[in-house]
N, C-alpha and C positions, 0 to 999 in steps of 0.2 A: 504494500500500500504506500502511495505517497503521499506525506502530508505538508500542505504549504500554511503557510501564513499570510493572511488579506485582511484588508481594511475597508470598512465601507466603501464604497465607489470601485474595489478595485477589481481585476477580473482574472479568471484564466482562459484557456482556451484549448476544447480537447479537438484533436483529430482535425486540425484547419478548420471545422466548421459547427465549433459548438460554443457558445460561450457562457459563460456561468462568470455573475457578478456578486459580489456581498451590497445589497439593498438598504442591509437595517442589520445592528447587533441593540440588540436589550436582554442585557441580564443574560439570561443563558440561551435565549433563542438567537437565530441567527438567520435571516431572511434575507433569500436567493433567488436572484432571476435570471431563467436560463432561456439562450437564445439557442435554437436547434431548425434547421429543416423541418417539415411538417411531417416528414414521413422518419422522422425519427422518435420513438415512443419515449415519454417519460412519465415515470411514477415515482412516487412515494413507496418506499421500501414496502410498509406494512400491506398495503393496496397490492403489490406485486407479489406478493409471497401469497396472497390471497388468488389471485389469478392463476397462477402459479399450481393451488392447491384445487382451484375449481379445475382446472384446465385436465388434471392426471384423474379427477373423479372422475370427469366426462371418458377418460380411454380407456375406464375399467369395463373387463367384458359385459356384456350384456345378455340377460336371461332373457327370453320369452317371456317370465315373470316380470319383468324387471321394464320391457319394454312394456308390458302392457300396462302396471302400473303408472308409466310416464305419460300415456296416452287417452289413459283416464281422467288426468289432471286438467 
């Protein structure tokens, strides 16, 4: 992992085309704005581990049971 040190206003820049600014520090939060292509996804860690967890439900095999269940809903 790298870690840098920034101050409000200031920025980095990943991959030529992504940029990530420090917005706002208060107290322990620290508020960021990322500038990204639109076909680049960004989340929030906790959102994406959620995705994540939906995403490998959806690939567990499927019963007859299981399907009719969903179908009934």
């Amino acid at each position: 992992m790298l870690a840098l040190s920034r101050k409000k206003g200031e920025a980095l820049i990943i991959n030529n085309n992504i940029e990530v600014t420090v917005l706002e520090v208060k107290g322990d939060q620290v508020k960021l704005g990322i500038q990204a292509p639109r076909e680049v996804p960004i989340y929030r860690n906790e959102v994406y581990e959620q995705i994540q967890a939906a995403n490998k439900e959806a690939m567990t095999e499927q019963t007859p049971e299981n399907l009719g269940k969903l179908f009934k809903n």
